[in-house]
FIKOLDREN-567271 format. One record per residue (C-alpha): residue number from 1; residue in three letters; x, y, z. Coordinates in steps of 0.02 Angstrom, whole numbers, always signed. Example, Ala and Ser with C-alpha at 12.3 -4.5 7.8 and 13.67 -1.06 7.14 Angstrom:
<sites>
<fiza = 1; fiba = ALA; x = +615; y = -225; z = +390>
<fiza = 2; fiba = SER; x = +684; y = -53; z = +357>
</sites>
This chain:
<sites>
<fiza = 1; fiba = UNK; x = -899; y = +734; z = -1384>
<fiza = 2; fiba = UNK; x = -743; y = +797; z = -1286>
<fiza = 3; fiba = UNK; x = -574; y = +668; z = -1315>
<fiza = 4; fiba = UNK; x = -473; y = +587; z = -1211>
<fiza = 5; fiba = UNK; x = -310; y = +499; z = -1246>
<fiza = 6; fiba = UNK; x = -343; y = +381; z = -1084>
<fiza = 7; fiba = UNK; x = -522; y = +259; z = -1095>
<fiza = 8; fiba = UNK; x = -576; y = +202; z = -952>
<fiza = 9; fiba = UNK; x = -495; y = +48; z = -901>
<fiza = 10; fiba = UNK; x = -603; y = -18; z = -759>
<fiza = 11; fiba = UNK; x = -805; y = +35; z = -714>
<fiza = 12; fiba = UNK; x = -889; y = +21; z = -550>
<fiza = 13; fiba = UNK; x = -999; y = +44; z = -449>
<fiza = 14; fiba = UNK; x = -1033; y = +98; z = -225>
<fiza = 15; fiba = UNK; x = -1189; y = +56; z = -136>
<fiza = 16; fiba = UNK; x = -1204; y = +79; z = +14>
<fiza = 17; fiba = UNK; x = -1328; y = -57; z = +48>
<fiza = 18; fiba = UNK; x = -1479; y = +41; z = +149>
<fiza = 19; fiba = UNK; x = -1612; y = -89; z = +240>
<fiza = 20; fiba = UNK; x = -1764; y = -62; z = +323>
<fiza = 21; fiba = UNK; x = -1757; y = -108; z = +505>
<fiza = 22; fiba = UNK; x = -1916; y = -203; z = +529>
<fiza = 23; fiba = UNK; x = -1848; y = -311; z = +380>
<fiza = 24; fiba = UNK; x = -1681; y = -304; z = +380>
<fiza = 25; fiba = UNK; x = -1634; y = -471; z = +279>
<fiza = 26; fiba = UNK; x = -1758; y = -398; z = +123>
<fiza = 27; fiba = UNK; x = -1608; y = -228; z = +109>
<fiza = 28; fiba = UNK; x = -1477; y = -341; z = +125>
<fiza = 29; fiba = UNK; x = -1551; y = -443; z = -17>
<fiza = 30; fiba = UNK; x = -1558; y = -297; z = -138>
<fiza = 31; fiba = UNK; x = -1368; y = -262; z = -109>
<fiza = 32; fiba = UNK; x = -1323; y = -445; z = -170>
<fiza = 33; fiba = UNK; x = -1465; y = -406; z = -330>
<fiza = 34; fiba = UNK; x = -1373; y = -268; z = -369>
<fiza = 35; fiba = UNK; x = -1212; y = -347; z = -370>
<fiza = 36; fiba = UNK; x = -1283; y = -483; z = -473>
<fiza = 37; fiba = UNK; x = -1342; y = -341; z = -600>
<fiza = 38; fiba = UNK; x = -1158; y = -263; z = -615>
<fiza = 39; fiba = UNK; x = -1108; y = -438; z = -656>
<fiza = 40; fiba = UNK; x = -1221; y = -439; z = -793>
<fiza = 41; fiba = UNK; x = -1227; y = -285; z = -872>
<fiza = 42; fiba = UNK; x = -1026; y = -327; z = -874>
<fiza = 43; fiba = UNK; x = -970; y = -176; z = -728>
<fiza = 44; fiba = UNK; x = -796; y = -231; z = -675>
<fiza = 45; fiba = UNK; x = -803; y = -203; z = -479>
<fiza = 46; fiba = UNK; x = -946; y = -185; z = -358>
<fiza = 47; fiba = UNK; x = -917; y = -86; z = -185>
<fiza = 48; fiba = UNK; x = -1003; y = -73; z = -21>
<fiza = 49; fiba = UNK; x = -1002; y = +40; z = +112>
<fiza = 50; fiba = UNK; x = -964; y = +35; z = +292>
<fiza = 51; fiba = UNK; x = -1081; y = +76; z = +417>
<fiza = 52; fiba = UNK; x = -1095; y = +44; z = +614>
<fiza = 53; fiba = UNK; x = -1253; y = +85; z = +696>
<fiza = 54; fiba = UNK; x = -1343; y = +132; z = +569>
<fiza = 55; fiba = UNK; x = -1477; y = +49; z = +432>
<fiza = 56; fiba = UNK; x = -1335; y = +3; z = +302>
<fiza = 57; fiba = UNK; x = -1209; y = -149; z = +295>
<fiza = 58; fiba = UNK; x = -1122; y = -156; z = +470>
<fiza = 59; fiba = UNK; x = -1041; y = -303; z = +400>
<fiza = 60; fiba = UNK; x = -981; y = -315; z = +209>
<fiza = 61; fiba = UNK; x = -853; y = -433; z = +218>
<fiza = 62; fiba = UNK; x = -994; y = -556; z = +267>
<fiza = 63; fiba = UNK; x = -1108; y = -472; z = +114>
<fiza = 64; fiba = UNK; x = -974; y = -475; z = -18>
<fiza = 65; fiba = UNK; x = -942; y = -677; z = +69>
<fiza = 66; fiba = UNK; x = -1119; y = -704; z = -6>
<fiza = 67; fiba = UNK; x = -1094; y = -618; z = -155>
<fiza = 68; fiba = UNK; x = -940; y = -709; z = -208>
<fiza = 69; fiba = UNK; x = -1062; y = -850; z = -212>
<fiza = 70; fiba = UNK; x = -1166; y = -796; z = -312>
<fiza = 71; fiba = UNK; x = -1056; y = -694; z = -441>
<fiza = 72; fiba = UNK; x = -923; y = -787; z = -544>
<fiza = 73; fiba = UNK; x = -803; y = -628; z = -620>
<fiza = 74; fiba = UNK; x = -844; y = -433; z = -543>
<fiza = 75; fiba = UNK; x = -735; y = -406; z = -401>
<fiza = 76; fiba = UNK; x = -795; y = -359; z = -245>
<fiza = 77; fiba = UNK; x = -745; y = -207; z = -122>
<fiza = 78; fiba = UNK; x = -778; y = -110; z = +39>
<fiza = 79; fiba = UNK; x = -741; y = +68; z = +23>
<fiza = 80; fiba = UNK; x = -703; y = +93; z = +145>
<fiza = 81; fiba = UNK; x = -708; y = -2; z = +320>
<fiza = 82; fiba = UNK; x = -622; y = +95; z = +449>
<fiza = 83; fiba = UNK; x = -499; y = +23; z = +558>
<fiza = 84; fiba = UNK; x = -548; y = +106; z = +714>
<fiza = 85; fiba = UNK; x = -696; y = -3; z = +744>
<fiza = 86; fiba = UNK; x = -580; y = -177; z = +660>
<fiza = 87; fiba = UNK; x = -450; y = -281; z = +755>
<fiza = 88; fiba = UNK; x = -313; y = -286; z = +616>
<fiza = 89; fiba = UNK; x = -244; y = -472; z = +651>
<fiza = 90; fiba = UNK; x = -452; y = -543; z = +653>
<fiza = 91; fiba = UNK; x = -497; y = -438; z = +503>
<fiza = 92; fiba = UNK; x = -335; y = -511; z = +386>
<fiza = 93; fiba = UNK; x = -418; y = -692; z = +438>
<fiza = 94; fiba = UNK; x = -595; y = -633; z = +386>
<fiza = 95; fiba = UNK; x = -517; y = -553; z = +230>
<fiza = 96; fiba = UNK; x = -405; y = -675; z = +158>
<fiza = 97; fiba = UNK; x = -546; y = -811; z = +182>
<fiza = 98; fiba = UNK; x = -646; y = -708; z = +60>
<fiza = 99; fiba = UNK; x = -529; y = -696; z = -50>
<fiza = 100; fiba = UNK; x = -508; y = -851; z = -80>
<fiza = 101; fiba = UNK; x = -684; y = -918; z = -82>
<fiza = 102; fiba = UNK; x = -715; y = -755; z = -230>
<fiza = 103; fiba = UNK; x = -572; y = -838; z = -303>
<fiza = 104; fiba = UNK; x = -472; y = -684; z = -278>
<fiza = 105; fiba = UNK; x = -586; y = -525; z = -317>
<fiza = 106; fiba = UNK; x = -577; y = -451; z = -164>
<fiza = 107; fiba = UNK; x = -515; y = -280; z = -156>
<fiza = 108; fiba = UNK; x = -526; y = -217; z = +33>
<fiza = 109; fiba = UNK; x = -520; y = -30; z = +58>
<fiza = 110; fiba = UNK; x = -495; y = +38; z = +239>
<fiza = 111; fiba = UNK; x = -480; y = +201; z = +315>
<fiza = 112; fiba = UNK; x = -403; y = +268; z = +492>
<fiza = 113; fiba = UNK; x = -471; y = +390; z = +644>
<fiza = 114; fiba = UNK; x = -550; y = +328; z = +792>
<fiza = 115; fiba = UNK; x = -755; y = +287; z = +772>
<fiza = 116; fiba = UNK; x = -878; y = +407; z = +742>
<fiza = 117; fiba = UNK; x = -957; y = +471; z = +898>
<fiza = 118; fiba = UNK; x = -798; y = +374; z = +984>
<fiza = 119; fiba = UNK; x = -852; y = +453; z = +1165>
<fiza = 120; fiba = UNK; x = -1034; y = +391; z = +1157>
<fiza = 121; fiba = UNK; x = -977; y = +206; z = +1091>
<fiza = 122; fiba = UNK; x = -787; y = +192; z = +1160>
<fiza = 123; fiba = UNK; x = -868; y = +78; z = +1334>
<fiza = 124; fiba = UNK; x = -949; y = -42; z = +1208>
<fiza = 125; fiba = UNK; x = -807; y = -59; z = +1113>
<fiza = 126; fiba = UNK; x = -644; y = -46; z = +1203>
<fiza = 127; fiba = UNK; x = -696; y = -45; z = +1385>
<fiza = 128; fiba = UNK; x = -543; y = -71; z = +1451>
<fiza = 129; fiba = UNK; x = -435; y = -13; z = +1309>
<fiza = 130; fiba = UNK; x = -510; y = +128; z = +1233>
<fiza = 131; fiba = UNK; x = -365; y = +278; z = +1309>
<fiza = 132; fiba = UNK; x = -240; y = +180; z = +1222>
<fiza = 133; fiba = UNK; x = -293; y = +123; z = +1054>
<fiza = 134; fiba = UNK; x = -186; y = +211; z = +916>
<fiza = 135; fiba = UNK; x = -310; y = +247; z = +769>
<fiza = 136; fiba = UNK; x = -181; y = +309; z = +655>
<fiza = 137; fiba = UNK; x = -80; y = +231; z = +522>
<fiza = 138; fiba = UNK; x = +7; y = +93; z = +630>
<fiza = 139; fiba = UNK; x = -169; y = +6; z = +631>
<fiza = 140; fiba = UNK; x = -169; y = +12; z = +436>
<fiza = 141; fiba = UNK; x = +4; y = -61; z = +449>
<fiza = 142; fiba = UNK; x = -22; y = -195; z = +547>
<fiza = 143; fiba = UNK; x = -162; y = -263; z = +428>
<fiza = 144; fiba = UNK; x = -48; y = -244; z = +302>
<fiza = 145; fiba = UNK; x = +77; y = -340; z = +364>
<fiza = 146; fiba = UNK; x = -36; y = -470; z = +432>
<fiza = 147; fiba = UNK; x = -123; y = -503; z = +252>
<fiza = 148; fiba = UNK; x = +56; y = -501; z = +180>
<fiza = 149; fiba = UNK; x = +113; y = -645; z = +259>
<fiza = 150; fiba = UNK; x = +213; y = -542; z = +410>
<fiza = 151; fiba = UNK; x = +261; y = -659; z = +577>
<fiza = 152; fiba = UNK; x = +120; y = -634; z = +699>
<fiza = 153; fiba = UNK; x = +187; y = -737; z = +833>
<fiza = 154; fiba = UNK; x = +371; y = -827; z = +862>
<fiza = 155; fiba = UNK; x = +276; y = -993; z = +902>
<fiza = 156; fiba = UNK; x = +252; y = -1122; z = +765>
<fiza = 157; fiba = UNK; x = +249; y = -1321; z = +744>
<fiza = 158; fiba = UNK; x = +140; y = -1436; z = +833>
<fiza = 159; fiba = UNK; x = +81; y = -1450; z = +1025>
<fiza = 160; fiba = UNK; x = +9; y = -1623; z = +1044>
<fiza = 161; fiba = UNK; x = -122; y = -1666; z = +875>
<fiza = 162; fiba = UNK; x = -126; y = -1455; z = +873>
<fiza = 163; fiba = UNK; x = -31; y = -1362; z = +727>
<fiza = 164; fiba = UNK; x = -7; y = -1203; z = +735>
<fiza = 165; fiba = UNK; x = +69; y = -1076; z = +596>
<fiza = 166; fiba = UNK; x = +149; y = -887; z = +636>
<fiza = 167; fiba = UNK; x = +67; y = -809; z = +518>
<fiza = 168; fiba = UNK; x = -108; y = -778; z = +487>
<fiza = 169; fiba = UNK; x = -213; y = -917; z = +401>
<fiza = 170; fiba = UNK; x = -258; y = -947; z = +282>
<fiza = 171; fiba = UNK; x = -142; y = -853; z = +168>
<fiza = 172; fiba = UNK; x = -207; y = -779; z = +6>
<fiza = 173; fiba = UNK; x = -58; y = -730; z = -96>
<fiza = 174; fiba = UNK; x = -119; y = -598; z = -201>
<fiza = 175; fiba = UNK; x = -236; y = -500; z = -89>
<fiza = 176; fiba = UNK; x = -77; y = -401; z = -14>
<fiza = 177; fiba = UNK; x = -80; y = -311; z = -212>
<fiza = 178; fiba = UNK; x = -260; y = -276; z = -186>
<fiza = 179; fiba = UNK; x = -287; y = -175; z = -21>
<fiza = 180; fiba = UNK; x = -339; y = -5; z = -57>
<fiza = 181; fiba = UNK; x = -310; y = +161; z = +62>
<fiza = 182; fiba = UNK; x = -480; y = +282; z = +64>
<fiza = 183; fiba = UNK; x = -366; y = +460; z = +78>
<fiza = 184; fiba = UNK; x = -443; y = +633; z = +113>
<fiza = 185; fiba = UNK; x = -286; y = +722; z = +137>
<fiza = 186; fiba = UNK; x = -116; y = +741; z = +48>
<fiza = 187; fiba = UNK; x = -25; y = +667; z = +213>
<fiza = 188; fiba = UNK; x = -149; y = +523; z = +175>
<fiza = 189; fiba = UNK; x = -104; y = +516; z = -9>
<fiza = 190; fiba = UNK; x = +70; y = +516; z = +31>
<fiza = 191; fiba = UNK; x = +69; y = +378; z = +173>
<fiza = 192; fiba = UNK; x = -27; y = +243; z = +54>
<fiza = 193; fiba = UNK; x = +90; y = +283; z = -81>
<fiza = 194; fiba = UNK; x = +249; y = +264; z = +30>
<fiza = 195; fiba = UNK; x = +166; y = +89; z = +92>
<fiza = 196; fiba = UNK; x = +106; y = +24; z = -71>
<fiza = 197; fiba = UNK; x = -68; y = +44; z = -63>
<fiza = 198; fiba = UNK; x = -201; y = +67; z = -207>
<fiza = 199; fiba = UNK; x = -285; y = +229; z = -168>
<fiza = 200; fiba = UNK; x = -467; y = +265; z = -171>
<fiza = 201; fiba = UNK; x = -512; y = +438; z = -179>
<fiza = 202; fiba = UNK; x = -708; y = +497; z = -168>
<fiza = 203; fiba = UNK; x = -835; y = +641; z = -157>
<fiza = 204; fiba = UNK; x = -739; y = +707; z = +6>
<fiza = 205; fiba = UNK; x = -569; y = +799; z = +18>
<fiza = 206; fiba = UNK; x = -483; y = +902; z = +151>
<fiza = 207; fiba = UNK; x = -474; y = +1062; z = +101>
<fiza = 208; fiba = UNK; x = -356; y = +1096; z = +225>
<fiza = 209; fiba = UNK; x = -252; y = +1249; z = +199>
<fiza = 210; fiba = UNK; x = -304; y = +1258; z = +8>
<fiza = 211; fiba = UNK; x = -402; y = +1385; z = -85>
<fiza = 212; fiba = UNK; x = -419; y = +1271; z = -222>
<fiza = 213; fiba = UNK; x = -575; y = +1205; z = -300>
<fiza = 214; fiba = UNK; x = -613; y = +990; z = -266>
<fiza = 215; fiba = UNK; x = -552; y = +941; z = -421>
<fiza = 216; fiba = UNK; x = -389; y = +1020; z = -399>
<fiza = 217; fiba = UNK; x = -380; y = +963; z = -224>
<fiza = 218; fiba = UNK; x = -417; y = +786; z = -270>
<fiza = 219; fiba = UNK; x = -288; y = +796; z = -407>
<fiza = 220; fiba = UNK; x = -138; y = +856; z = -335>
<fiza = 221; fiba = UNK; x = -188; y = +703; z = -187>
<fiza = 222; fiba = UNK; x = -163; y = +581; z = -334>
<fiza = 223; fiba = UNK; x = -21; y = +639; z = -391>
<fiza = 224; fiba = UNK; x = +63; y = +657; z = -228>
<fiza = 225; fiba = UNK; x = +23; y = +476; z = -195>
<fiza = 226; fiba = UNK; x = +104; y = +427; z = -371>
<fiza = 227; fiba = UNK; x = +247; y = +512; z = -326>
<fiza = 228; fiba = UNK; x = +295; y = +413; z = -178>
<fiza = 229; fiba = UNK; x = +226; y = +240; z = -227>
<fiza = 230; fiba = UNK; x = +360; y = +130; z = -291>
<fiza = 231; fiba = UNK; x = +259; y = +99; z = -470>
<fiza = 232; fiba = UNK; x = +243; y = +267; z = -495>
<fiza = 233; fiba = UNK; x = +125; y = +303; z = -615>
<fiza = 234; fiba = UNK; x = +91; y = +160; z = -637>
<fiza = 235; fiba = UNK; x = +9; y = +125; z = -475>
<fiza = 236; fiba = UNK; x = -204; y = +113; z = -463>
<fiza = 237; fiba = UNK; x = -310; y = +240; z = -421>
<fiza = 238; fiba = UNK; x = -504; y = +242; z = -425>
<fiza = 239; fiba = UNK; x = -623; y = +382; z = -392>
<fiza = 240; fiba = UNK; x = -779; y = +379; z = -335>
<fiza = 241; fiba = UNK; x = -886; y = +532; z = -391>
<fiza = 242; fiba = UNK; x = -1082; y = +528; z = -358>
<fiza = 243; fiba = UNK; x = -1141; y = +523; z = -550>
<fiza = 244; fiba = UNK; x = -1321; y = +511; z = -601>
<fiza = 245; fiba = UNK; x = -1360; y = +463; z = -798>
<fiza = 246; fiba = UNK; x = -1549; y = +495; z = -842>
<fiza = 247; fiba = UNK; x = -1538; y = +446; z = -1009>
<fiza = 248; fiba = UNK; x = -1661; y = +310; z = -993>
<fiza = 249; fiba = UNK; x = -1756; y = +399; z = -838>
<fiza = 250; fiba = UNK; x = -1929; y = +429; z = -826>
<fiza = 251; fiba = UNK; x = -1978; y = +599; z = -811>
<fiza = 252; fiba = UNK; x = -2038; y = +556; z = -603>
<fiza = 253; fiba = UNK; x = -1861; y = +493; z = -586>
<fiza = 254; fiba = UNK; x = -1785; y = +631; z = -658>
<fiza = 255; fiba = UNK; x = -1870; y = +743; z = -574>
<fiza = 256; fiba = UNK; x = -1836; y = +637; z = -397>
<fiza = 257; fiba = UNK; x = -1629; y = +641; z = -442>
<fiza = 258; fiba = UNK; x = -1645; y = +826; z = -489>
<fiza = 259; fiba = UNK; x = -1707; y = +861; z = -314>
<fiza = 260; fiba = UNK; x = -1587; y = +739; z = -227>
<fiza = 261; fiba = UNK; x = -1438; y = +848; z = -307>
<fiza = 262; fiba = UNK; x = -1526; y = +1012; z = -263>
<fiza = 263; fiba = UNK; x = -1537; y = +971; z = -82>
<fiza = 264; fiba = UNK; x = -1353; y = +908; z = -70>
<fiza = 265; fiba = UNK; x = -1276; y = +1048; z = -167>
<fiza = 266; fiba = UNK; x = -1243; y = +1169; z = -21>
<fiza = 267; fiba = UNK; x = -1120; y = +1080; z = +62>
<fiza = 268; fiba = UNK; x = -1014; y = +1089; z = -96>
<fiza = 269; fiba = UNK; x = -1001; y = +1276; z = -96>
<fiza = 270; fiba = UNK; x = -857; y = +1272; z = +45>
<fiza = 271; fiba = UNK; x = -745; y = +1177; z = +169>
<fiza = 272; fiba = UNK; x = -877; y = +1109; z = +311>
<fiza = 273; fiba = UNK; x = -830; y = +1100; z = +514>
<fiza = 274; fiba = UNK; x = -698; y = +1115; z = +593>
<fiza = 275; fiba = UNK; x = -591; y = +965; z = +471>
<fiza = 276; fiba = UNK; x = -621; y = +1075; z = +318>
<fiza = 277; fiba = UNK; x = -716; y = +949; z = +225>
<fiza = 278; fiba = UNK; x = -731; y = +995; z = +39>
<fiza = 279; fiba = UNK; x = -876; y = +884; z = -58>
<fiza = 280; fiba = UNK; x = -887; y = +872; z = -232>
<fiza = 281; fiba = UNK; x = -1043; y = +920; z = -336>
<fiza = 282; fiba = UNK; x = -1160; y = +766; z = -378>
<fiza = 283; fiba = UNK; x = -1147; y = +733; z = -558>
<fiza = 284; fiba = UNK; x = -1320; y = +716; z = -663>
<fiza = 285; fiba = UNK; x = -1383; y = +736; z = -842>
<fiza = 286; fiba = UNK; x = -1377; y = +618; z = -1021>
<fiza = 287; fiba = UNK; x = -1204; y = +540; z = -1041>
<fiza = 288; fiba = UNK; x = -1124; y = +649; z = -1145>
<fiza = 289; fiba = UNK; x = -1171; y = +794; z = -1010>
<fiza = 290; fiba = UNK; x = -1108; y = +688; z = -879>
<fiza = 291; fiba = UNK; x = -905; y = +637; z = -1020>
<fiza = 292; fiba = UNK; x = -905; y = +810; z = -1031>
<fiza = 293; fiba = UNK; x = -899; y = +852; z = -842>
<fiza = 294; fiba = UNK; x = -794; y = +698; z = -830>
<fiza = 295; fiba = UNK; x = -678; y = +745; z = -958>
<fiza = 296; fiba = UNK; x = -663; y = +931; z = -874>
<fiza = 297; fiba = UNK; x = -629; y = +869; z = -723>
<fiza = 298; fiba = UNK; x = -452; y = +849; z = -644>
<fiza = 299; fiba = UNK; x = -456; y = +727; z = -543>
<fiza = 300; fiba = UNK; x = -558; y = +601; z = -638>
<fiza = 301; fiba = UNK; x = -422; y = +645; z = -793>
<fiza = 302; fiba = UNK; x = -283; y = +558; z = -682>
<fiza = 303; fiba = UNK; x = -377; y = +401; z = -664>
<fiza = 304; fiba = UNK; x = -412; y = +255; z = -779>
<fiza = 305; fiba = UNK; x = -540; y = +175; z = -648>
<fiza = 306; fiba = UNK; x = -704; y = +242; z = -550>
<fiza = 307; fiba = UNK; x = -811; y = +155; z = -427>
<fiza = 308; fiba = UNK; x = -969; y = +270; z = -454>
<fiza = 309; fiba = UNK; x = -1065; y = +317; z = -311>
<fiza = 310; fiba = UNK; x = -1255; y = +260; z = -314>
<fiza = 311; fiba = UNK; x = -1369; y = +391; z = -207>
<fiza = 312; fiba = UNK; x = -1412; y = +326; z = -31>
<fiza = 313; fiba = UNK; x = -1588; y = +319; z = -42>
<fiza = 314; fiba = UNK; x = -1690; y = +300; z = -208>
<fiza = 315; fiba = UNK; x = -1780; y = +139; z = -237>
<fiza = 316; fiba = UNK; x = -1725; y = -27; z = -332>
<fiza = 317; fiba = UNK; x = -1804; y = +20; z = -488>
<fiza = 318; fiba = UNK; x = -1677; y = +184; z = -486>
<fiza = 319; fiba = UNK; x = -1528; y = +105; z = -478>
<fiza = 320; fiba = UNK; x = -1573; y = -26; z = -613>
<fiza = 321; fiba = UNK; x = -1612; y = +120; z = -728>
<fiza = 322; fiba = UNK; x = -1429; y = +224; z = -672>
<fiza = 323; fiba = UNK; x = -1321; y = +49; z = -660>
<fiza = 324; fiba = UNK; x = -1383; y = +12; z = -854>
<fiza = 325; fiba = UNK; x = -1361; y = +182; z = -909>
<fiza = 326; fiba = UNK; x = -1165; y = +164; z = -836>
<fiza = 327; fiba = UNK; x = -1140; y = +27; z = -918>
<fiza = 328; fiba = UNK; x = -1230; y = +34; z = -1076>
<fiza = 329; fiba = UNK; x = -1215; y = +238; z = -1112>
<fiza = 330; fiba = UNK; x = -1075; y = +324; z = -1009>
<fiza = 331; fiba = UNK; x = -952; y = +205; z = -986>
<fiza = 332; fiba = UNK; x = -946; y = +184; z = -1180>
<fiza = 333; fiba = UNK; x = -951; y = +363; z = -1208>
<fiza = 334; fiba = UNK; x = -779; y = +348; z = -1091>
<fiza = 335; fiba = UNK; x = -695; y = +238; z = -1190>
<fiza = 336; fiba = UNK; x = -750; y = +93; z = -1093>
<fiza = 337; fiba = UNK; x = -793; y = -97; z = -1155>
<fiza = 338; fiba = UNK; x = -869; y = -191; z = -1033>
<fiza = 339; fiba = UNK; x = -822; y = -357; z = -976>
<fiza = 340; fiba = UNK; x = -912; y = -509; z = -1049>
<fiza = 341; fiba = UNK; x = -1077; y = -490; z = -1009>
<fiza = 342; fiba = UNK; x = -1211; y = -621; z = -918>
<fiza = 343; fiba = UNK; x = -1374; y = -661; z = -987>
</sites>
């Protein structure tokens, strides 16, 4: 096996939460199964995906509100939600009262940009607004400031039997430490860093003007938001690769995640459209394939963290067999203990 002088400090895990839409509620379900699992099998963060008009969670502030109740230690995260489709000052109330009911294990990650297809949902969402919403940083700011305690309005006291505070309530202390920044781009990386974000990096860069490979992309990102960030290196980054253990796999689901990777590779070859999007090659084999890769990689050698990506659309009995083969095979074989462990 390949050394490291850095274990891994922290495993997870990304779902994005796929449903059927003649049962709905039975999808939605699975996500909070899963989450129980990671709890078990002793991951250290669960994620969810965004996703607005389409058959994933639309809303996972509300899912990962459920899960806190039925979880007692993994900590809970969206990666990412993006801000375009969020009013800042309603999501810090939504947030905060999460936190607290988790007990404080909610890590929120966001993102910026205006909506996907923005011209084709822009009426429904900001009919009378839409020419002058700023989807850029500010937006991030603003939540930022609103979920660290900032002024929101100069009124406060009491008007009649009414009080009223000027910031937003209720106030979870510690969840301003735990808002992450999904960055593509070095400007990105630099920005969150400056602002004291967390930064989540995934299976997507900007190539932008670079010739270089993803992993060299992704890495000089991490270091650029280091760089700025007032802990320096000290402050937390997590990346979120698509990895696929078969250890335990039968040979139909081996041969099912063999053809998922096939079909996706393509896209990694070179920048895609007009933003230069660079993705990174889906990870699969045993788990000392998969440390190798790891190990060889440079952006996953600047992190002590990873939020794993699960594949969008295999079947429960998949990701029970690639969630226990994290946790029980690779995550060991990267220096990783897990956290005390459930049943």
């Amino acid at each position: 096996m390949p050394q490291t002088n850095q274990p891994l400090r922290k495993l997870g895990f990304l779902t994005i939460g796929l449903f059927d839409p003649a049962d709905p509620a039975a999808g939605h379900r699975t996500t909070l199964e899963l989450i129980e699992l990671g709890e078990r099998l002793g991951f250290d963060s669960a994620w969810v995906r965004h996703r607005h008009l389409q058959y994933g969670i639309s809303s996972p502030v509300a899912v990962l509100a459920a899960a806190s109740q039925r979880t007692g230690r993994i900590e809970l995260g969206t990666a990412v939600t993006p801000l375009g489709w969020e009013n800042p000052l309603r999501l810090a109330e939504d947030l905060a009262t999460v936190d607290l009911l988790s007990g404080g294990r909610l890590n929120p990650g966001v993102s910026v940009g205006p909506p996907i297809h923005f011209d084709q949902v822009k009426d429904a969402l900001y009919p009378d607004s839409a020419a002058a919403e700023d989807f850029g940083h500010e937006r991030v700011r603003r939540l930022l400031g609103f979920v660290r305690g900032e002024p929101v309005t100069a009124f406060t006291g009491t008007e009649g039997i009414e009080e009223y505070s000027d910031r937003v309530q209720p106030h979870s202390p510690g969840l301003g430490r735990r808002l992450w920044y999904g960055a593509g781009s070095l400007a990105s990386a630099r920005w969150a860093g400056e602002h004291g974000m967390n930064l989540l990096t995934s299976s997507v860069v900007k190539a932008e003007e670079s010739t270089a490979g993803f992993a060299e992309i992704q890495q000089s990102q991490i270091r650029t938001f280091r760089a700025h960030h007032p802990e320096g290196e000290r402050a937390r980054v997590s990346q979120g690769l698509v990895v696929i253990p078969t250890d335990s796999a039968s040979p139909q689901q081996r041969a099912k995640y063999a053809e998922y990777v096939r079909r996706r590779t393509p896209r990694t070859e070179a920048p895609q459209g007009p933003a230069r999007l660079l993705f990174a090659p889906d990870l699969i084999g045993s788990s000392d394939q998969l440390a190798e890769a790891l190990y060889a990689h440079a952006g996953f050698r600047e992190v002590d963290e990873v939020a794993f990506a699960l594949p969008f659309s295999f079947e429960p009995e998949d990701y029970l067999q690639i969630l226990t083969d994290l946790a029980t095979r690779l995550g060991p074989a990267l220096g990783w203990h897990p956290a005390h462990r459930v049943g």
